[in-house]
DRENDO-1510 file (C-alpha; in Angstrom, 1 decimal, always signed):
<recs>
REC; n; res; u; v; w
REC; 1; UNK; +14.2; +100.4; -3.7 .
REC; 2; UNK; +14.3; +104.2; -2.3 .
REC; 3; UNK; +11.2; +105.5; -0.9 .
REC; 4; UNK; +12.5; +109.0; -1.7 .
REC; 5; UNK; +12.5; +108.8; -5.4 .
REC; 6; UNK; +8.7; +107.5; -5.5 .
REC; 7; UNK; +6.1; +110.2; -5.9 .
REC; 8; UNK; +4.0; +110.3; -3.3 .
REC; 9; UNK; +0.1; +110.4; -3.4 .
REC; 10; UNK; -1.5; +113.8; -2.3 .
REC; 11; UNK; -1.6; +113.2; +1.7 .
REC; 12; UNK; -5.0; +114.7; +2.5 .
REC; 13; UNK; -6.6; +112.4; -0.2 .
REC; 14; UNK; -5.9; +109.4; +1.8 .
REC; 15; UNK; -8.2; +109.6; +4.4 .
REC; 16; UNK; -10.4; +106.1; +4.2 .
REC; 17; UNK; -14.1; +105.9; +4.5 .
REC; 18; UNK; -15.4; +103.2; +6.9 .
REC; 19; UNK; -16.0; +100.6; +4.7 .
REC; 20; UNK; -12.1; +100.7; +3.6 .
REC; 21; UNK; -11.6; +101.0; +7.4 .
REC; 22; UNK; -13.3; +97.4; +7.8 .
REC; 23; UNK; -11.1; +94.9; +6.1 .
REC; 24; UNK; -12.1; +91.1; +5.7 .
REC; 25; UNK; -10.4; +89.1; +8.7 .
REC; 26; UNK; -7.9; +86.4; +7.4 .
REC; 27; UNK; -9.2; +82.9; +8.4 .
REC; 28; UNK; -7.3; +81.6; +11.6 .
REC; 29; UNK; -7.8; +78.0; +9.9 .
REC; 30; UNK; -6.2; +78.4; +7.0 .
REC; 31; UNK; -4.0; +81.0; +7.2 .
REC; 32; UNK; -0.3; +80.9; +7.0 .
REC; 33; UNK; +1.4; +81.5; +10.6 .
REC; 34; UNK; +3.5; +84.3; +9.3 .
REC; 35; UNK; +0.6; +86.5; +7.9 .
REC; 36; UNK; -0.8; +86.4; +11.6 .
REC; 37; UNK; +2.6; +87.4; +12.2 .
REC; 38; UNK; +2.8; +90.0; +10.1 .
REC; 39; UNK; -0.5; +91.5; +10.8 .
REC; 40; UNK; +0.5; +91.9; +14.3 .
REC; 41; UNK; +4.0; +93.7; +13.7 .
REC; 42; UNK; +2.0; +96.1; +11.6 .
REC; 43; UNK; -0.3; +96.6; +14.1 .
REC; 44; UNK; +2.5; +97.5; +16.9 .
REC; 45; UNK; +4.3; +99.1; +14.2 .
REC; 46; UNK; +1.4; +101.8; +13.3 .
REC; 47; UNK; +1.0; +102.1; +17.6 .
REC; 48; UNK; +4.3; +102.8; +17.7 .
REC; 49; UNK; +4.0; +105.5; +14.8 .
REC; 50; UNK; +0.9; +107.1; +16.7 .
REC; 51; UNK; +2.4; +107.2; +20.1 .
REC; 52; UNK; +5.5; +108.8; +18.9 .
REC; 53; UNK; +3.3; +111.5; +17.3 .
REC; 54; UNK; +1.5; +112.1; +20.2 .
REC; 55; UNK; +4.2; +112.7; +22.6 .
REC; 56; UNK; +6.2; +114.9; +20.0 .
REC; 57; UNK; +2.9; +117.1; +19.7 .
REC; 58; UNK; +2.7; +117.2; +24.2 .
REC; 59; UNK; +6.4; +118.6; +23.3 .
REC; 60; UNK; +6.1; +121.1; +20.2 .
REC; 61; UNK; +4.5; +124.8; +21.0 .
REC; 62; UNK; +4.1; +125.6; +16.9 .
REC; 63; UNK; +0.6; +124.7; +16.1 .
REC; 64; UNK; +1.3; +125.1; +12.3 .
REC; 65; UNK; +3.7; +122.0; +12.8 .
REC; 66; UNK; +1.4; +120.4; +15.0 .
REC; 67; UNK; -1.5; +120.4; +12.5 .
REC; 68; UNK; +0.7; +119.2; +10.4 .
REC; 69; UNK; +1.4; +115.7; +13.1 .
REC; 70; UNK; -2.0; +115.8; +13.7 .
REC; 71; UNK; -2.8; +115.0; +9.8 .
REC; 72; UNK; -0.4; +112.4; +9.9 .
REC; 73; UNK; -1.8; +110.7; +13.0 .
REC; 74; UNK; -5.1; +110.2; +12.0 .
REC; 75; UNK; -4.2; +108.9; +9.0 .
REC; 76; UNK; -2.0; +106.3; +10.8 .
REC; 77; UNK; -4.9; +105.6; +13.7 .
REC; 78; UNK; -6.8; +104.3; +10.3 .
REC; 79; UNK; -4.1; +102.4; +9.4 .
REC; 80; UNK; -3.7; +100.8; +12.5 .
REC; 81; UNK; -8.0; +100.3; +13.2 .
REC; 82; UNK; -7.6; +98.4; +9.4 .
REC; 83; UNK; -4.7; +96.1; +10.5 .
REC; 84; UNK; -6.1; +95.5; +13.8 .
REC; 85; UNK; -9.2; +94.0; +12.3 .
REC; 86; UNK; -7.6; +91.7; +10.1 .
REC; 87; UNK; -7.9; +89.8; +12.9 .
REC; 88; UNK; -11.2; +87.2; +12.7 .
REC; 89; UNK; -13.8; +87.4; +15.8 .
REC; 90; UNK; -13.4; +83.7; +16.8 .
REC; 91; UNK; -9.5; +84.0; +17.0 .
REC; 92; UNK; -9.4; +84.0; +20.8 .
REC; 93; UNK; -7.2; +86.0; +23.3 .
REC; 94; UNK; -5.0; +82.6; +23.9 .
REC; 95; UNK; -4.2; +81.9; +20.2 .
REC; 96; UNK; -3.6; +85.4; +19.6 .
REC; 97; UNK; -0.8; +85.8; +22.5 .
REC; 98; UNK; +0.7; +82.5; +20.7 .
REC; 99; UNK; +0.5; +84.8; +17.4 .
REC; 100; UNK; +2.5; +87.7; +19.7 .
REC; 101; UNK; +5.3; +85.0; +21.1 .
REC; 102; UNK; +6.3; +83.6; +17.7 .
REC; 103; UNK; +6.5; +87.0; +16.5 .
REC; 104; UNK; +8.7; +87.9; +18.8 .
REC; 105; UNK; +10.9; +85.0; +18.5 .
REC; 106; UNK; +11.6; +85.1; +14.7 .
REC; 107; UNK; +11.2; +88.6; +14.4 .
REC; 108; UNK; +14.0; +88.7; +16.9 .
REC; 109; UNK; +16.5; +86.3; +15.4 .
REC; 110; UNK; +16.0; +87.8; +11.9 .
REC; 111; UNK; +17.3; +91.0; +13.3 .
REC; 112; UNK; +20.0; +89.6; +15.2 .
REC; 113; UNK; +21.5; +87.5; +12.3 .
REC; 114; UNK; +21.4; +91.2; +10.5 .
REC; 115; UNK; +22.9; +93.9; +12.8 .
REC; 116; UNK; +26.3; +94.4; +12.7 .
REC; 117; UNK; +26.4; +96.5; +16.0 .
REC; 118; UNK; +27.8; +93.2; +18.8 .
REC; 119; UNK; +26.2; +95.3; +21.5 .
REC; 120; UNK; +22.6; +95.4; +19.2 .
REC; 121; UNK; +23.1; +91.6; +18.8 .
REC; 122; UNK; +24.2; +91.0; +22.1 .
REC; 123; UNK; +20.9; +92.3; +23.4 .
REC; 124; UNK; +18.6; +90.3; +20.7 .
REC; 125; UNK; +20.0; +87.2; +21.3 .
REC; 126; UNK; +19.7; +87.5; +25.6 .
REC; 127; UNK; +15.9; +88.7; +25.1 .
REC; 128; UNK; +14.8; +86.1; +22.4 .
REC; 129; UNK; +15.6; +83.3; +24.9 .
REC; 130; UNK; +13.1; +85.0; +27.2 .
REC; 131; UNK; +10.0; +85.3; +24.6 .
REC; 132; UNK; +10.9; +81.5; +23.6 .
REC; 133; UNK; +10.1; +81.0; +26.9 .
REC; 134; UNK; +7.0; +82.4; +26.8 .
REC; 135; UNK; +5.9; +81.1; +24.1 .
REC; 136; UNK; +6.3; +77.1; +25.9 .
REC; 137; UNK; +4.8; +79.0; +29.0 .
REC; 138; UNK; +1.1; +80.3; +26.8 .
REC; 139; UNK; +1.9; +77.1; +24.9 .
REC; 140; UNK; +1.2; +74.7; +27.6 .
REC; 141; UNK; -1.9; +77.1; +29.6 .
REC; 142; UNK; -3.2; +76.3; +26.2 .
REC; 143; UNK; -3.1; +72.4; +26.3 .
REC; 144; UNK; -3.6; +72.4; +30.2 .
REC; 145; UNK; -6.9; +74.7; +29.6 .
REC; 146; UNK; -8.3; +73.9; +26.3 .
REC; 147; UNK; -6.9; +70.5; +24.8 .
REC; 148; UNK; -5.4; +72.6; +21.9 .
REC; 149; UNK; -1.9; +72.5; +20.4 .
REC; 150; UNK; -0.1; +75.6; +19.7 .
REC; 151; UNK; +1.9; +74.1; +17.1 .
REC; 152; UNK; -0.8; +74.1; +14.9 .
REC; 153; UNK; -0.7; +77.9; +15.2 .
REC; 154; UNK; +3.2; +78.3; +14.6 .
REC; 155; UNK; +3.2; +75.9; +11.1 .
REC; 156; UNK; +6.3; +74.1; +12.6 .
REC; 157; UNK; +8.1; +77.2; +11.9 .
REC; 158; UNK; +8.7; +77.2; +15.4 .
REC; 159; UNK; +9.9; +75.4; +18.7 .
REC; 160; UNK; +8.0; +74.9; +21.5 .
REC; 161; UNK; +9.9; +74.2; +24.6 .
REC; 162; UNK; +11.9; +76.0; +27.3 .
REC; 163; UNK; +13.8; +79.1; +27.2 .
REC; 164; UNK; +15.3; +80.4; +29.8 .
REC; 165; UNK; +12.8; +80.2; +32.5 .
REC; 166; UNK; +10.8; +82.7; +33.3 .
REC; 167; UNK; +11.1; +82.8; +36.9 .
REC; 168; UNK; +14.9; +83.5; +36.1 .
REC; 169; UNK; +13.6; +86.5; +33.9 .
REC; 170; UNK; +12.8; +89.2; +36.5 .
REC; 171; UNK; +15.9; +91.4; +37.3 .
REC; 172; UNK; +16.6; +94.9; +39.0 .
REC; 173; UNK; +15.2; +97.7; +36.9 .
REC; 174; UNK; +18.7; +99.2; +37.4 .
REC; 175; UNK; +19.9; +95.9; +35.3 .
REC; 176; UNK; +17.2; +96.4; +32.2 .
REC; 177; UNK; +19.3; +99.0; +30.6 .
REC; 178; UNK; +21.9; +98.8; +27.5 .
REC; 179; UNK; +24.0; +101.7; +26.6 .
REC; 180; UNK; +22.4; +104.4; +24.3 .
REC; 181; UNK; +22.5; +103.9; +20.9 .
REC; 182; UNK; +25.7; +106.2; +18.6 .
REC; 183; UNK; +24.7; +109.1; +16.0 .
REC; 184; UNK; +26.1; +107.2; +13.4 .
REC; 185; UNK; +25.3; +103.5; +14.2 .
REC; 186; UNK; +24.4; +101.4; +10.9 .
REC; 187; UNK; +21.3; +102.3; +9.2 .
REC; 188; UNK; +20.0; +98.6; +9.7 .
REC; 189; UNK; +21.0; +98.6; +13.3 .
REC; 190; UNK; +19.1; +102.3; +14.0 .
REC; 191; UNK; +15.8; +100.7; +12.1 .
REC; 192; UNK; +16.4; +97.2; +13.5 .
REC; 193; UNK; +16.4; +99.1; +17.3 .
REC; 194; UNK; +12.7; +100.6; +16.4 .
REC; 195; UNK; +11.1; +97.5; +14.5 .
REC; 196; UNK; +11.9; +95.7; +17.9 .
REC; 197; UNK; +10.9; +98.0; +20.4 .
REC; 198; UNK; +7.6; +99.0; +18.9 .
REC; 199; UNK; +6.8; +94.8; +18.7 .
REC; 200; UNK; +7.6; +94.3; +22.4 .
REC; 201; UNK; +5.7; +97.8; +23.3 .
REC; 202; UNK; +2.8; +96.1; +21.6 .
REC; 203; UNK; +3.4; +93.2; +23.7 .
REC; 204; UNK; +4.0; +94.8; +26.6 .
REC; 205; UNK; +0.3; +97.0; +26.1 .
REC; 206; UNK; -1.5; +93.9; +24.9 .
REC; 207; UNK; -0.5; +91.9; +28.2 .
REC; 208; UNK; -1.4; +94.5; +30.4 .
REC; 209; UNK; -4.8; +95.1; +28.7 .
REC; 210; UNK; -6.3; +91.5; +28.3 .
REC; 211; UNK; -4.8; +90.4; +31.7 .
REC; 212; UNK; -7.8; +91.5; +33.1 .
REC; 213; UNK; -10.4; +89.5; +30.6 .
REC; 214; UNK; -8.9; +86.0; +30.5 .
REC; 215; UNK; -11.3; +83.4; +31.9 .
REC; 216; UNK; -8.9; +82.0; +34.6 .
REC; 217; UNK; -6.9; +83.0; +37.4 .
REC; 218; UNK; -4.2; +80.8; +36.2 .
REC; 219; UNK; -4.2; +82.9; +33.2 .
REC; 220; UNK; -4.5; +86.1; +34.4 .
REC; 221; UNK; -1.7; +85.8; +36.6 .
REC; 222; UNK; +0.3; +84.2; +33.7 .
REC; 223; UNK; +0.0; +87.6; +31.7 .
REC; 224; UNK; +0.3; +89.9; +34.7 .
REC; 225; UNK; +3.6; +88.3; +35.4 .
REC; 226; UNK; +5.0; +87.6; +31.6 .
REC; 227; UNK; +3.9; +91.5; +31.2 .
REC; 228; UNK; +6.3; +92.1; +33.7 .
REC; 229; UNK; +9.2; +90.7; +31.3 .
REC; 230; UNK; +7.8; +92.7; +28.4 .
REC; 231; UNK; +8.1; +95.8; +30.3 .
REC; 232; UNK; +11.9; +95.0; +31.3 .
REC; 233; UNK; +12.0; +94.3; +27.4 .
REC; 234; UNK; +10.7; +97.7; +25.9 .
REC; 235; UNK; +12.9; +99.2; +28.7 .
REC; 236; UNK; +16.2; +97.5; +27.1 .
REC; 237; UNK; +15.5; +97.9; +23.6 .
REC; 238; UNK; +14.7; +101.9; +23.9 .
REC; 239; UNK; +17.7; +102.0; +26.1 .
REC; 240; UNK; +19.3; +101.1; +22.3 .
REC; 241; UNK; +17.6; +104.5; +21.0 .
REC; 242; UNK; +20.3; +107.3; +20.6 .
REC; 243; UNK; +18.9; +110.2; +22.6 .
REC; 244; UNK; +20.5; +113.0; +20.3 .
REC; 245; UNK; +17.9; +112.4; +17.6 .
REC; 246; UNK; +16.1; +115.6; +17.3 .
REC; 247; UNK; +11.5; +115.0; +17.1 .
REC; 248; UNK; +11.7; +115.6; +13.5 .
REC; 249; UNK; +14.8; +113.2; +12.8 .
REC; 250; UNK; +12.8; +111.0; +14.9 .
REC; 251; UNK; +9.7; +111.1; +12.8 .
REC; 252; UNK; +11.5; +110.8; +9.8 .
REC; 253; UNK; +13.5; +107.5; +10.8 .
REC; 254; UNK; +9.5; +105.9; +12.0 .
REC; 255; UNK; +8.2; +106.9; +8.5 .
REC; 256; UNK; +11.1; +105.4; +6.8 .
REC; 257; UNK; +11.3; +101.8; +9.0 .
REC; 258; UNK; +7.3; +101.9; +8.5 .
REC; 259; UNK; +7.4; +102.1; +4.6 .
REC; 260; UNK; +10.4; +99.6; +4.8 .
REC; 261; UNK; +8.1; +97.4; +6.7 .
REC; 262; UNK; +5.1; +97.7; +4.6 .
REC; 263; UNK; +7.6; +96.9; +1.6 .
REC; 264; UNK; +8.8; +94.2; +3.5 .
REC; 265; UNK; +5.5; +92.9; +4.3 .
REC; 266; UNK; +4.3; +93.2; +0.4 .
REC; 267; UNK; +7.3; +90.7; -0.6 .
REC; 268; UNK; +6.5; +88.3; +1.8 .
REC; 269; UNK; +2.9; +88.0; +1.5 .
REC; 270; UNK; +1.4; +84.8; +0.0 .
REC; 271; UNK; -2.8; +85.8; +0.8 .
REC; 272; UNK; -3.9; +87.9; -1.8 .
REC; 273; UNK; -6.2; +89.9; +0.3 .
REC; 274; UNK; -3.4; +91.1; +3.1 .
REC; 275; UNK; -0.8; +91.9; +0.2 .
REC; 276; UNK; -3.5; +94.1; -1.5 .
REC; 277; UNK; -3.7; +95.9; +2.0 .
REC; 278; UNK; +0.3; +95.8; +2.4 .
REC; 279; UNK; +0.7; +97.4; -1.0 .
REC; 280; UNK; -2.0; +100.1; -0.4 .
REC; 281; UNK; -0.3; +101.3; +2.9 .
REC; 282; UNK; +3.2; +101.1; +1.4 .
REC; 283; UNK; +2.0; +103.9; -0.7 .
REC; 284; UNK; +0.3; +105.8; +2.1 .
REC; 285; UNK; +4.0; +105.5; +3.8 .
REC; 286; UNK; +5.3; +107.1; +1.2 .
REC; 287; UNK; +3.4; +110.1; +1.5 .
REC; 288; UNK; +3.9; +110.2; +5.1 .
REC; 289; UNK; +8.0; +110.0; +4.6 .
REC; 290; UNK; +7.7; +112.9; +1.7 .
REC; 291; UNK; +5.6; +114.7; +4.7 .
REC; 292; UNK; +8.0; +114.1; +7.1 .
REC; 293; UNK; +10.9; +115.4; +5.1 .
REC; 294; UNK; +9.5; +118.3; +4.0 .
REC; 295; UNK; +8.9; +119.2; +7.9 .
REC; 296; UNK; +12.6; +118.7; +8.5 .
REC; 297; UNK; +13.7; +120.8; +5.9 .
REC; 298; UNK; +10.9; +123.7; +6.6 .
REC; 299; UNK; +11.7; +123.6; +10.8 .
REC; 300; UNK; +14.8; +122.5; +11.3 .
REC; 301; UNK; +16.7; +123.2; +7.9 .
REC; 302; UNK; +18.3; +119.5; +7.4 .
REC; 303; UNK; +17.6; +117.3; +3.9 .
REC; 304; UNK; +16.5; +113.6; +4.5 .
REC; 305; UNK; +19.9; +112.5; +3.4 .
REC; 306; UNK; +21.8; +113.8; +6.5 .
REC; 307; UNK; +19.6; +111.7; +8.8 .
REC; 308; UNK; +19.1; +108.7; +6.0 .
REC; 309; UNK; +22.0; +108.5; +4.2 .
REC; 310; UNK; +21.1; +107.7; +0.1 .
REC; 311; UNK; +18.1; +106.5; +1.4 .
REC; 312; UNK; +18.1; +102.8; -0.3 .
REC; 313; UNK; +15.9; +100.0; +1.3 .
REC; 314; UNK; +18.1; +97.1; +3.2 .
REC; 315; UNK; +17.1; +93.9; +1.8 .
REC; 316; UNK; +13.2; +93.2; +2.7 .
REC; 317; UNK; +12.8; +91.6; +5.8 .
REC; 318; UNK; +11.4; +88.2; +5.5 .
REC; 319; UNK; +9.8; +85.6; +7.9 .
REC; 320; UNK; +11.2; +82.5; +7.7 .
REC; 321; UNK; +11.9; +79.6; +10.3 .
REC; 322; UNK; +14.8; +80.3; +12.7 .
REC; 323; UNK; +15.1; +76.6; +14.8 .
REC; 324; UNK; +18.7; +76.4; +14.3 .
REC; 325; UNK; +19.8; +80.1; +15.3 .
REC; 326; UNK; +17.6; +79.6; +18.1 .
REC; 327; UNK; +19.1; +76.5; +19.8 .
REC; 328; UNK; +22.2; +78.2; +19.3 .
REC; 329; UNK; +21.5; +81.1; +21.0 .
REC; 330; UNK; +20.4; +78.8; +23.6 .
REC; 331; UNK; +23.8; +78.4; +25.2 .
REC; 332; UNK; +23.1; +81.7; +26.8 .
REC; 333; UNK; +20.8; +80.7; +29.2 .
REC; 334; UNK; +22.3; +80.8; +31.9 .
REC; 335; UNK; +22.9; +84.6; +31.8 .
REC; 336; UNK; +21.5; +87.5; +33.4 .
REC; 337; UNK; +22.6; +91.2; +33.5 .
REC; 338; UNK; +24.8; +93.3; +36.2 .
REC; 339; UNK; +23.7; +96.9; +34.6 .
REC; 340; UNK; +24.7; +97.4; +31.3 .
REC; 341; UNK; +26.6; +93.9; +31.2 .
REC; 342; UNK; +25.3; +90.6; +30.3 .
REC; 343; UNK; +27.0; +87.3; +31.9 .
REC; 344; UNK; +26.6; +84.2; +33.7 .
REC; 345; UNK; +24.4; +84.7; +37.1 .
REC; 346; UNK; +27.0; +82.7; +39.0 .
REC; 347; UNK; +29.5; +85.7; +38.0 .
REC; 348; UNK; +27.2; +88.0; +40.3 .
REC; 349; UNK; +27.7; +88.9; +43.4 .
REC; 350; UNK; +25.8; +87.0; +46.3 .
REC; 351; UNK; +24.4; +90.5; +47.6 .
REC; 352; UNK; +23.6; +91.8; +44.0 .
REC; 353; UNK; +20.9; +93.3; +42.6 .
REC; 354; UNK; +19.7; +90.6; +40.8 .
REC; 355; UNK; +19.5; +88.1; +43.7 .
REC; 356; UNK; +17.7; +91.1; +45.9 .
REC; 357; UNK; +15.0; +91.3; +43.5 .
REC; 358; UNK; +14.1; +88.1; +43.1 .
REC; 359; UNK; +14.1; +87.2; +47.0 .
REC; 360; UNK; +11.6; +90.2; +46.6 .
REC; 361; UNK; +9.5; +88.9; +43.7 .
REC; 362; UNK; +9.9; +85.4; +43.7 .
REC; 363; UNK; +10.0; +84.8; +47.6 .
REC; 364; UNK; +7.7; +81.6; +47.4 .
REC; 365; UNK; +8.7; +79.8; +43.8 .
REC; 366; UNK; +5.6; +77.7; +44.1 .
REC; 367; UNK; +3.8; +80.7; +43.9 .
REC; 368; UNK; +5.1; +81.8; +40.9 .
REC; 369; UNK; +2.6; +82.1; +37.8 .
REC; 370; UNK; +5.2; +80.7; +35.1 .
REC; 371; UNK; +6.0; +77.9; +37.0 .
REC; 372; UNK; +2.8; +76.7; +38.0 .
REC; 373; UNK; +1.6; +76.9; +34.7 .
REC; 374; UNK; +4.0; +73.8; +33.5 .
REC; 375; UNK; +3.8; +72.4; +37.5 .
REC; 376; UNK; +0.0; +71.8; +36.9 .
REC; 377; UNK; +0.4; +70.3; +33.3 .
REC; 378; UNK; +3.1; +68.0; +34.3 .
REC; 379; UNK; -0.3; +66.9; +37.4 .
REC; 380; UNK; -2.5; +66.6; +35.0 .
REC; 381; UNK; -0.7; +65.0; +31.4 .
REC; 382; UNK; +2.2; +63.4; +33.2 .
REC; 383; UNK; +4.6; +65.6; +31.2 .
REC; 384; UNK; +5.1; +69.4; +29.7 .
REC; 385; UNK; +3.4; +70.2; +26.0 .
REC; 386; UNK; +6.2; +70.5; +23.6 .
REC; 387; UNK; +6.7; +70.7; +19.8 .
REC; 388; UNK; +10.8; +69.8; +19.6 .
REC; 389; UNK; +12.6; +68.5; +16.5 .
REC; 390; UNK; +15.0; +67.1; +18.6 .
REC; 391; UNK; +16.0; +67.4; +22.7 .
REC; 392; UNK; +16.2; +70.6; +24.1 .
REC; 393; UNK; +19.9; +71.5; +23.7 .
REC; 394; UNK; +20.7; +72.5; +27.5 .
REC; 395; UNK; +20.5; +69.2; +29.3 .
REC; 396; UNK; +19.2; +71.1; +32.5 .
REC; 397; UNK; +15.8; +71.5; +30.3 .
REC; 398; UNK; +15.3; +68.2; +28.9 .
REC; 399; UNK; +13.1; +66.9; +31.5 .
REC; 400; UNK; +9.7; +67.3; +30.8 .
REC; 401; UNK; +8.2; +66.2; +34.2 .
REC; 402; UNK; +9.9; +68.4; +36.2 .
REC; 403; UNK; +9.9; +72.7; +35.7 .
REC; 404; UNK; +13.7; +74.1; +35.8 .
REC; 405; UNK; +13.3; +77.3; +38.9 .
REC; 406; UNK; +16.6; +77.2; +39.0 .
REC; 407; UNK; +18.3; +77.8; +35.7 .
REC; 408; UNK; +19.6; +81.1; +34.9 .
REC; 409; UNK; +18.5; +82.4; +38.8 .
REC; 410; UNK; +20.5; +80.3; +41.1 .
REC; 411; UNK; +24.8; +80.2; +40.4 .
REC; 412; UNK; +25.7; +76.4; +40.0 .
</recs>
C-alpha cells in the first residue's frame, strides 16, 4: 500500500457537519478490548497531529502557509472530537485509564518486537515494564474501590501483576533522556518513535486532567503520581525525535504515520461501525499527506520521496496479545538509568542522581500513592488483585501479600 499513489479527495470538501461529528459510542460490554484500544491511540494520535500544527503555526511568519495548517487542523480537531466520542457515557474514568494502560503495554511491545534501531528497542522494552506496572497499580484501586475486575476489560489479552514498581519509577529528569534520533534511522523506527510518544502524550494529558475529578483521594493521588511517570515517558520517547527534521518534514512524517495508522486500524477492526469510521478517515489522511507534500515542495523545494523514501506502508500494525514478550522483557526490572544509559540500579553510584531524587520524592515510602494502593488491598482482601497465567517471573514479585518498595530502587 502507498498512500502517495491514491488520489486524494478534494481537502476543503471534508469538512463534517455535526451529526457526522457525533458517532455512535461502541458498547463497553460487548466490545472487543482492542477496539477500546484502538479508539484511544487514534484519539492521542489526532492530539498529537493538532498539537504539532499548532506549535509549527506559533513558529511560521507566512500566513499563506499558515492558512494552509490552519485548514488542516480543523479538519483533524473533527477527527479527533469523532474518535473521542466513540467513547459510551457510562464508560467511567477508572475503566477508561485501564483502556490507556493496556494500550500502552501492547502497543509498546508490538513496536519493540519491530524496530531494528537496539537503542529504539532498548528504550521500549525499559518503559513497558513501567506502564505494566500501572496497569496492576489502576488494576487493584479498581477491585479495592469498586469490586470490579479489570480483566474483564483487557479480554485476557493481558497480564495483570507487577512491573517494576512504581515507586522505583521516579528518576532525575537529567536521567529521562535517550540520544536524539539519526537523519537516516529506519523508516519503521522514525514512525514507531511518533506512534509512541503521541500515546504516552495522551496519557500523560489525560492523567493530569481527570486527576482532579476522581471520587477519592486514594485515586487522585494515584494519577497525580503515575502522571508523573508519564511525563518522564513523553520526555524519553521525544528525546528519540531527530531534531534536524525541518516543520514541513515534520508534518509530512505525522500525515504519513497517521494514514498508516488509520490503515492499520481498518485491517484490524472486527465492529463494523468503528471500521466504517477507520476507513472514512484513512481517506481524509490521504488528503492531508497529498496537502502536506505539496507544502514541502512549494516552501521548501524537497519531493515526498527524500523525506519518505518510495513511500510503501510497513506491514499494518496489529493488536494482538504480547504475555510472552512481556515476561521476557521482565528480566529488566531491576534497571534504572544514569543519563543516557540504562543498567542495573546497584551499578549506580551511592551519591547518584537517582538515589537523590528519590530521597527527595519518596522520603516516607508509606506515603507513597502506588504503594498504598496494593498496601490497602492486601488490608482489606488478604492478597493483591491479579490476572497471571502463571507466577510472576521475578521471584522478588511473587508475593501477593506484601508490595515490593524495594525492587529496581534499592542495589541488592
Amino acid at each position: 500500500m502507498n498512500p502517495f499513489q491514491i488520489k486524494p479527495d478534494k481537502i476543503t470538501d471534508l469538512f463534517m457537519d455535526w451529526q457526522m461529528i457525533y458517532p455512535r459510542s461502541y458498547d463497553k460490554r460487548a466490545i472487543d478490548p482492542y477496539t477500546r484500544v484502538r479508539v484511544i491511540l487514534m484519539n492521542g494520535t489526532e492530539f498529537e497531529s493538532a498539537w504539532y500544527s499548532h506549535q509549527f503555526h506559533r513558529h511560521e511568519g507566512n500566513n499563506d502557509l499558515r492558512r494552509e495548517l490552519a485548514l488542516m487542523r480543523r479538519q483533524e480537531q473533527q477527527q479527533q472530537k469523532t474518535v473521542a466520542c466513540l467513547k459510551p457515557t457510562d464508560e467511567t474514568v477508572l475503566e477508561h485509564t485501564i483502556g490507556y494502560e493496556q494500550l500502552a503495554v501492547d502497543l509498546t511491545a508490538a513496536l519493540a518486537q519491530r524496530v531494528t534501531c537496539a537503542k529504539v528497542k532498548s528504550a521500549l522494552d525499559f518503559a513497558l515494564l513501567e506502564d505494566f506496572d500501572h496497569l496492576y497499580r489502576y488494576a487493584d484501586l479498581m477491585e479495592m474501590e469498586h469490586g470490579e475486575y479489570a480483566e474483564k476489560l483487557v479480554g485476557r489479552y493481558t497480564e495483570i501483576m507487577p512491573g517494576r514498581p512504581t515507586i522505583s519509577e521516579h528518576r532525575c529528569p537529567f536521567d529521562a533522556l535517550c540520544e536524539p534520533g539519526k537523519p537516516d534511522a529506519a523508516l519503521f523506527d522514525k514512525m514507531a518513535v511518533q506512534i509512541i510518544t503521541a500515546a504516552e502524550q495522551q496519557t500523560m494529558n489525560y492523567y493530569m486532567n481527570v486527576c482532579n475529578l476522581y471520587t477519592s483521594d486514594l485515586g487522585r493521588k494515584l494519577y497525580q503520581e503515575i502522571g508523573m511517570i508519564e511525563e518522564q515517558h513523553v520526555t524519553q520517547y521525544g528525546s528519540l525525535m531527530n531534531p534536524s527534521c525541518t516543520w514541513l518534514e515534520g508534518l509530512l512524517e505525522h500525515q504519513y504515520t497517521e494514514a498508516y495508522l488509520y490503515y492499520s486500524c481498518m485491517e484490524d477492526e472486527d465492529d463494523p461501525g468503528v471500521k466504517k469510521l477507520w476507513e472514512k478517515f484513512f481517506q481524509m489522511e490521504i488528503s492531508h499527506l497529498h496537502k502536506a507534500a505539496d507544502l514541502l515542495k512549494t516552501y521548501e523545494k524537497k519531493e515526498w520521496q527524500q523525506v519518505i523514501p518510495g513511500g510503501d506502508f510497513p506491514a499494518p500494525l496489529k493488536f494482538q496479545s504480547n504475555i510472552q514478550y512481556v515476561r521476557s522483557a521482565l528480566n529488566m526490572v531491576e534497571f534504572t538509568a544514569e543519563k543516557e544509559i540504562f543498567k542495573p540500579v546497584s551499578m549506580l553510584p551511592r551519591n547518584g542522581d537517582f538515589f537523590l531524587y528519590q530521597n527527595a520524592v519518596n522520603r516516607n515510602v508509606d506515603a507513597v500513592p502506588s504503594h498504598q494502593v496494593i498496601d490497602r488491598t492486601i488490608r482489606l482482601r488478604g492478597r493483591d488483585y491479579r490476572a497471571e497465567t502463571a507466577p510472576n517471573p521475578i521471584p522478588a514479585l511473587q508475593n501477593r501479600a506484601a508490595d515490593n518498595t524495594t525492587l529496581g530502587r534499592v542495589p541488592q
